[in-house]
C-alpha positions as CSV (number, residue, x, y, z in Angstrom):
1,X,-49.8,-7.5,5.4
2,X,-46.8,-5.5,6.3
3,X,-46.2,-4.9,10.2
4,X,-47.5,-1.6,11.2
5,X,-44.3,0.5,12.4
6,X,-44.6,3.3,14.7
7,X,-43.1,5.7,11.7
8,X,-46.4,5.0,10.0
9,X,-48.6,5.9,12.6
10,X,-46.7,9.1,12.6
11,X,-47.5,10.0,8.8
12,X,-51.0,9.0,9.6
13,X,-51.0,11.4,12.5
14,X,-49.0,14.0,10.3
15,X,-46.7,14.2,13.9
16,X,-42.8,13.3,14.9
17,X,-42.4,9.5,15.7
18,X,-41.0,11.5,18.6
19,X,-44.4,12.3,19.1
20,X,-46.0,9.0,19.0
21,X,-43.6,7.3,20.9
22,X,-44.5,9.8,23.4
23,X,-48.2,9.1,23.7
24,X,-48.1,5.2,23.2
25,X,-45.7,5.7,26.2
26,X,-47.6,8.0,28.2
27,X,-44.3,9.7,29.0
28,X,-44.7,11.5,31.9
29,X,-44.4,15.4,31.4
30,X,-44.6,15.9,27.7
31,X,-46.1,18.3,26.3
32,X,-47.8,16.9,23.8
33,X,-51.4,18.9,23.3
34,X,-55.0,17.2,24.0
35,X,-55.9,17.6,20.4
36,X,-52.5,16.4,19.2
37,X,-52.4,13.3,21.6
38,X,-56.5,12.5,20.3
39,X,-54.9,12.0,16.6
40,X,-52.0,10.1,17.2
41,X,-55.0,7.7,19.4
42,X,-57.2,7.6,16.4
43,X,-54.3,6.8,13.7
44,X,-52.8,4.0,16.3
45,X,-56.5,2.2,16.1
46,X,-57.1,2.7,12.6
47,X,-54.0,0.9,11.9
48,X,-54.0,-1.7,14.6
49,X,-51.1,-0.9,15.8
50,X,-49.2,-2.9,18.7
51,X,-46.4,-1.4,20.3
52,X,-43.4,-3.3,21.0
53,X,-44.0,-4.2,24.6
54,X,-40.4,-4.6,25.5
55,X,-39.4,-1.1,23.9
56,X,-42.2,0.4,25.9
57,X,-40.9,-0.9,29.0
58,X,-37.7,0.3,28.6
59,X,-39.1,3.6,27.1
60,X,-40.6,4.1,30.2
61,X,-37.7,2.8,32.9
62,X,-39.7,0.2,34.3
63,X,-40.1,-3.3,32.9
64,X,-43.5,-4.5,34.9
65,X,-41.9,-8.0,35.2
66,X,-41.1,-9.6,38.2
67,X,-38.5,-12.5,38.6
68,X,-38.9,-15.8,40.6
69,X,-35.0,-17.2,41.2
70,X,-35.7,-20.7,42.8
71,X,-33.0,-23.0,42.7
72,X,-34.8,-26.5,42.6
73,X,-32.9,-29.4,41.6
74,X,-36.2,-31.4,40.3
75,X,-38.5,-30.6,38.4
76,X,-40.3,-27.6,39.9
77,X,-44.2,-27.5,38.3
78,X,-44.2,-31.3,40.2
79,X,-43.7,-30.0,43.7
80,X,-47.3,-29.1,45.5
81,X,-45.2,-26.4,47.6
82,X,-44.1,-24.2,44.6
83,X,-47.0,-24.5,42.7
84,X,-49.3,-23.1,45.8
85,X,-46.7,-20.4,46.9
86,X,-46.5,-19.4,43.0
87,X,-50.3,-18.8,42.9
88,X,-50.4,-16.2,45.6
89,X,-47.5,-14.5,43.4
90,X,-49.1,-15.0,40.5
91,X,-52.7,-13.6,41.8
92,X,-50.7,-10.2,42.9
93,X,-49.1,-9.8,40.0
94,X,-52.0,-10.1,37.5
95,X,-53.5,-7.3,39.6
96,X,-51.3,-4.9,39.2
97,X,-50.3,-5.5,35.3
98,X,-47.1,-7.5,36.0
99,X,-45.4,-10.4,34.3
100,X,-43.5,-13.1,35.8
101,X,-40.1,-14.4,34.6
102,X,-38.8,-18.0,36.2
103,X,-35.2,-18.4,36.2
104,X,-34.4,-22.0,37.4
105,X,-31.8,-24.3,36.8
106,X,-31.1,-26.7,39.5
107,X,-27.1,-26.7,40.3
108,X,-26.4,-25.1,37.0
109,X,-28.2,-22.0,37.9
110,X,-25.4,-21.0,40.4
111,X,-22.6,-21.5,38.5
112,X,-24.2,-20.5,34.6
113,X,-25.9,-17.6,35.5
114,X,-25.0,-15.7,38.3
115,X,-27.7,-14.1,40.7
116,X,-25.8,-10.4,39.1
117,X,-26.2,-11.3,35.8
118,X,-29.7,-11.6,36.3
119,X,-30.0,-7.8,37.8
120,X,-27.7,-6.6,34.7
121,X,-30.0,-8.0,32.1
122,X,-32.7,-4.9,33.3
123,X,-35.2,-7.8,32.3
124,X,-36.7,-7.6,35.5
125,X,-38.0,-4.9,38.1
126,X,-37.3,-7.2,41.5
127,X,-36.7,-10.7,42.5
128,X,-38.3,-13.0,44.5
129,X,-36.1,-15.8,45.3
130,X,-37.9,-18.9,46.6
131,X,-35.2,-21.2,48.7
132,X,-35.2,-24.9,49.1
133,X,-34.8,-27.3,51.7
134,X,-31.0,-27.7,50.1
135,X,-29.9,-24.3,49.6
136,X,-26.9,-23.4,51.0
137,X,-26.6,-20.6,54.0
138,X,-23.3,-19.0,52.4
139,X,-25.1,-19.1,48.9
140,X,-28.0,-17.4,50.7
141,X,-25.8,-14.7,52.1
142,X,-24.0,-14.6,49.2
143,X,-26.6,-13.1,46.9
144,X,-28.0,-11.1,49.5
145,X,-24.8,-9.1,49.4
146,X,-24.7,-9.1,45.6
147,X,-28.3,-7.7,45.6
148,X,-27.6,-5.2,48.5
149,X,-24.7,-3.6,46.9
150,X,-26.7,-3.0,43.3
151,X,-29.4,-1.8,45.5
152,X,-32.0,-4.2,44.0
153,X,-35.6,-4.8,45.3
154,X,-36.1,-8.4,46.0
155,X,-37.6,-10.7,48.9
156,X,-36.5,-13.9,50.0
157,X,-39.0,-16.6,50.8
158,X,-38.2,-19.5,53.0
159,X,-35.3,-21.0,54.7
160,X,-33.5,-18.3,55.8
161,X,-31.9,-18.3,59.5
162,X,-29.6,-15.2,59.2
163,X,-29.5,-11.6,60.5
164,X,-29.6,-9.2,57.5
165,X,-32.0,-6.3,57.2
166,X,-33.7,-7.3,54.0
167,X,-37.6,-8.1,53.3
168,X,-38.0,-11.3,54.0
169,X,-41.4,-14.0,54.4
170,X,-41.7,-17.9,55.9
171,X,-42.4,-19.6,58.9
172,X,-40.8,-21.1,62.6
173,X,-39.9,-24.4,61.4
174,X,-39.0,-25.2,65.0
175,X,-42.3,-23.9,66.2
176,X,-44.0,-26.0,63.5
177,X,-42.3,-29.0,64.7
178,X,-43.0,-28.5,68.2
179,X,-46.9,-27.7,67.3
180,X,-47.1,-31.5,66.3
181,X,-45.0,-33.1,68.5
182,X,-46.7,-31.8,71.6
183,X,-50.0,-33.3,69.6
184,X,-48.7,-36.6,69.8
185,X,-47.1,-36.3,73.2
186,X,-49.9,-34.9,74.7
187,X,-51.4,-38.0,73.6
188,X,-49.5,-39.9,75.6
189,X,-46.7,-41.3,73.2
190,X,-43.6,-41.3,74.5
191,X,-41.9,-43.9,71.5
192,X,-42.0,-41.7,68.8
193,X,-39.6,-42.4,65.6
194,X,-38.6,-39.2,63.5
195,X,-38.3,-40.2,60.0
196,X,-36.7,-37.1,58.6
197,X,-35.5,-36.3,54.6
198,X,-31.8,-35.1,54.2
199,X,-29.3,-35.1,56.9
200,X,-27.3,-32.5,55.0
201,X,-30.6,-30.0,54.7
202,X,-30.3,-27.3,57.0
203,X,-34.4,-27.5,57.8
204,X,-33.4,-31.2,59.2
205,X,-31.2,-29.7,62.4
206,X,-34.0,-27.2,62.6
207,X,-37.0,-30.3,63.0
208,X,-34.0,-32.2,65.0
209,X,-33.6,-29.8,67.3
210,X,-37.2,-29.0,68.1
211,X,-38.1,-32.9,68.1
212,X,-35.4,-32.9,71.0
213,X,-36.7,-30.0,73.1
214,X,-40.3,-31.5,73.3
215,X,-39.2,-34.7,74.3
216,X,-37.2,-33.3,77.0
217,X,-40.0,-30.7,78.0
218,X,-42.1,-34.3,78.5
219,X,-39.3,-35.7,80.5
220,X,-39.2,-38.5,78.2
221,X,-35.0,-39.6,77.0
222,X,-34.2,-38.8,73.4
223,X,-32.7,-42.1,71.8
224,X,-30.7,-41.0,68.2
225,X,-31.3,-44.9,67.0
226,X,-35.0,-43.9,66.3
227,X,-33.9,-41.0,64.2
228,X,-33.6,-41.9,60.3
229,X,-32.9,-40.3,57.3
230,X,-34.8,-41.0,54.3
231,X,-33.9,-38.1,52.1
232,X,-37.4,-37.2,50.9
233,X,-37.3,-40.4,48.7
234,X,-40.5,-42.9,48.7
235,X,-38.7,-46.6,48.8
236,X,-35.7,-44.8,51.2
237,X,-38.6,-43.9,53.5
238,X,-40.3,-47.6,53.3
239,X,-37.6,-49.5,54.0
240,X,-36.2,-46.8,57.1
241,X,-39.7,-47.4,58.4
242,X,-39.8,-51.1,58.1
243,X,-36.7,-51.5,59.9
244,X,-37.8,-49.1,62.7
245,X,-40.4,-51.2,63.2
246,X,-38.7,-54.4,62.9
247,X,-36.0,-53.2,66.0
248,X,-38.3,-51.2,68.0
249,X,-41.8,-52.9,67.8
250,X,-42.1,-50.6,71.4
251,X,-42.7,-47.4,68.8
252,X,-46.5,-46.0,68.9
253,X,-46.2,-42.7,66.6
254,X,-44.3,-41.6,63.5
255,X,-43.1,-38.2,63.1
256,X,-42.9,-37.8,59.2
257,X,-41.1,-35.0,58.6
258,X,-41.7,-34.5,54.7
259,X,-44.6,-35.1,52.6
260,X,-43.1,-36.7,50.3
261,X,-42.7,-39.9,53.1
262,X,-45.6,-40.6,54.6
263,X,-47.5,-42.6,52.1
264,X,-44.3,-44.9,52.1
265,X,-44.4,-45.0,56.3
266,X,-48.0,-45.9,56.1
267,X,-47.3,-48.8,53.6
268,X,-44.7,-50.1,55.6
269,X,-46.8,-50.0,59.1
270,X,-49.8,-51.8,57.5
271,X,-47.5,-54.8,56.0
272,X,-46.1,-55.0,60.0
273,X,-50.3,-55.6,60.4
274,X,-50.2,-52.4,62.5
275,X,-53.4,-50.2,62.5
276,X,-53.4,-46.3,62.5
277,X,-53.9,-44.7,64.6
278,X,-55.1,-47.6,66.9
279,X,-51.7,-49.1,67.4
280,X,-49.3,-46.3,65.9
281,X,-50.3,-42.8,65.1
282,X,-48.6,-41.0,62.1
283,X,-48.1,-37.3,61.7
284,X,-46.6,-35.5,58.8
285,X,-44.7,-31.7,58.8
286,X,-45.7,-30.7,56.0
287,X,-49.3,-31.2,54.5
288,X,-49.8,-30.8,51.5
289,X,-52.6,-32.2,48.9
290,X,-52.3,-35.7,49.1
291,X,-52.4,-35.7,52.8
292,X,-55.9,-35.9,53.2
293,X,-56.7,-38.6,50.8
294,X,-54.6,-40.8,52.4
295,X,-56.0,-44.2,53.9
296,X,-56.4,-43.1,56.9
297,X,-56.4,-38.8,56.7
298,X,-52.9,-37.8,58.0
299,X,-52.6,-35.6,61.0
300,X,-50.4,-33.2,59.5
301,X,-48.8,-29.3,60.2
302,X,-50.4,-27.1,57.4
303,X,-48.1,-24.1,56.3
304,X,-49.4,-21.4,54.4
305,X,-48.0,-21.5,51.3
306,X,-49.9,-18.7,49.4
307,X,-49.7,-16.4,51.6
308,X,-46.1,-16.8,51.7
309,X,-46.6,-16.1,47.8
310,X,-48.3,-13.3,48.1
311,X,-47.3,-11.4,50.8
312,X,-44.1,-11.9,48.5
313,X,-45.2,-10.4,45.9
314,X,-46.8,-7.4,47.5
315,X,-43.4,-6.5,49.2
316,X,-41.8,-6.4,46.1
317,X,-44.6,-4.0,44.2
318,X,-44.7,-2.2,47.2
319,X,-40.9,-1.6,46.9
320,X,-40.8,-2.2,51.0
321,X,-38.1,0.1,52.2
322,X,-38.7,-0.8,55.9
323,X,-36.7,-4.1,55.3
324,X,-39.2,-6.7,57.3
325,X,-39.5,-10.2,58.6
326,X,-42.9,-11.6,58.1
327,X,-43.0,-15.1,59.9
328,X,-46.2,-16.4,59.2
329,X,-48.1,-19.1,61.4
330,X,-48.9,-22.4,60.6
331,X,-51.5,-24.7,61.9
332,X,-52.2,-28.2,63.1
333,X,-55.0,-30.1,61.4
334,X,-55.8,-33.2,63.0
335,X,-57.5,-35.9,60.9
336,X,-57.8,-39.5,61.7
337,X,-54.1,-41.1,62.0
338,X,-53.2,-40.0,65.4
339,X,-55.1,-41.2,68.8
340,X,-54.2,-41.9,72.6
341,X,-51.1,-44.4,72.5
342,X,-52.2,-47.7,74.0
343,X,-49.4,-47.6,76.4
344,X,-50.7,-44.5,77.8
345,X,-53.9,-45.1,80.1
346,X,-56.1,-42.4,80.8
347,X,-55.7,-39.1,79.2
348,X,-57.6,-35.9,79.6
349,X,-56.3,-34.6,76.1
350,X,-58.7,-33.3,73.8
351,X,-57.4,-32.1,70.7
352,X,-60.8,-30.5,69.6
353,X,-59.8,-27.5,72.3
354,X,-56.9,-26.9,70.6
355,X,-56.4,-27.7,66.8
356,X,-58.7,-27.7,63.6
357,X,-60.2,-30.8,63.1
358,X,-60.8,-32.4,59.6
């Protein structure tokens, strides 16, 4: 069976394909009569027919498609992050009769298609673009300026430290850090390793910096030999850990800071013949959904991650004009891999008065 066009609906109808387009359109201020519009209904279900959805769009100046620019340089749909943060888009959107678009293309996405191309392409009503631990600040700025000058809606989730008036949702990395580190302190630990993921990764001098300030808030010296870089990367991390261990058997706590590392830190501390947490407790920044399944539970800073998405999204159907900064809070959850150090006598801490326990 032939396609049904909209030019047969019309000689159903015995009306203009002017007409039709008009009422499968719901064009605002026509004048197209009750009776009139009733026939053009009835002719469009007797034949079945389906409107071109991208001609209706355009028809109507509004494309009901959102974009998500994320440049990830792995494979995105394996990171637990994404896939959370894109649920709480995903859940706005489907409420409000929107699609979703993902433009990614790791490195190539900079330099193949430009952030402006995308905007020119009128495939999309706003963008949400979803950083990484790797994007670059002058990138960041860069497309914020490209955006701003074709007067584009879009929000920017995550990983972004500058000063621009745009719409803008995430959370106080350093504040995060300092949430778990004043756990384990607080504990008593003053011998705590930071095992973080890329040195180049602006986050890192964010966790780096905050690691510092507790320990000097403690009184306790910082000493840069028992900061290592792992680069997010599971044997890196096992091997950093074992030789932490093997030069500074004084260590009683592991500040993971990445997910993706703490299974490999717990590996390495049991093959030393060290129990957690009764001889070294272990915290991670960030949880995620492997966390908790771990042998033993990790203690770990929980971020929000669909909120994130869908306080996102809602900014961008919303078409915020107020141009705001919404820093969400995360939480400690404290499971069964930090304790009291050993080294620390008696303690008065009780981390049921101040964190959720699991």
């Amino acid at each position: 069976m032939d396609k049904v066009t909209l030019k047969d609906v019309a000689k159903l109808a015995g009306v203009s394909h002017t007409t039709v387009s008009l009422v499968v359109n719901k064009a605002a201020g026509s004048r197209v009569s009750p009776a009139t519009r009733t026939r053009v209904l009835d002719a469009v279900r007797t034949l079945k027919y389906n409107p071109n959805l991208t001609a209706k769009r355009l028809a109507s100046g509004k494309m009901h498609a959102i974009g998500l620019y994320t440049p990830f340089k792995v494979p995105i749909f394996r990171n637990f992050t994404f896939l959370e943060m894109l649920t709480g888009i995903q859940d706005v959107l489907s409420q409000n009769g929107y699609d979703l678009i993902l433009f990614s293309g790791g490195r190539n996405l900079y330099k193949h298609r430009p952030i402006q191309q995308i905007v020119r392409e009128n495939t999309v009503d706003g963008l949400i673009i979803f950083n990484t631990r790797y994007t670059n600040q002058r990138f960041v700025k860069g497309y914020i300026d490209v955006l701003r000058d074709l007067n584009f809606n879009f929000v920017v989730v995550h990983y972004y430290w500058g000063k621009a008036a745009i719409n803008y949702v995430g959370v106080d990395y350093q504040k995060a850090t300092r949430m778990g580190m004043d756990h384990l302190l607080a504990l008593g630990h003053k011998k705590i390793a930071l095992l973080c993921g890329n040195y180049k990764a602006p986050v890192t001098a964010k966790i780096l910096n905050a690691f510092k300030k507790s320990l000097q808030d403690f009184k306790i010296a910082y000493d840069e030999k028992m900061v290592v870089y792992a680069d997010y990367d599971y044997d890196t991390a096992y091997q950093k850990t074992k030789d932490l261990l093997g030069r500074y058997p004084q260590i009683t706590a592991f500040f993971v800071a990445g997910f993706e590392m703490a299974p490999a830190c717990l590996k390495a501390i049991r093959e030393k013949g060290l129990s957690v947490p009764q001889e070294i407790s272990v915290l991670c920044y960030v949880d995620d959904q492997i966390i908790p399944h771990l042998d033993p539970p990790l203690t770990a800073i929980k971020w929000p991650y669909y909120s994130l998405g869908k306080k996102a999204a809602e900014l961008l159907i919303n078409e915020n004009q107020n141009m705001q900064q919404e820093i969400f809070e995360t939480k400690l959850v404290v499971r069964k891999s930090t304790a009291v150090s050993a080294t620390a006598g008696n303690t008065n801490y009780n981390p049921v008065k101040k964190e959720a326990i699991q």
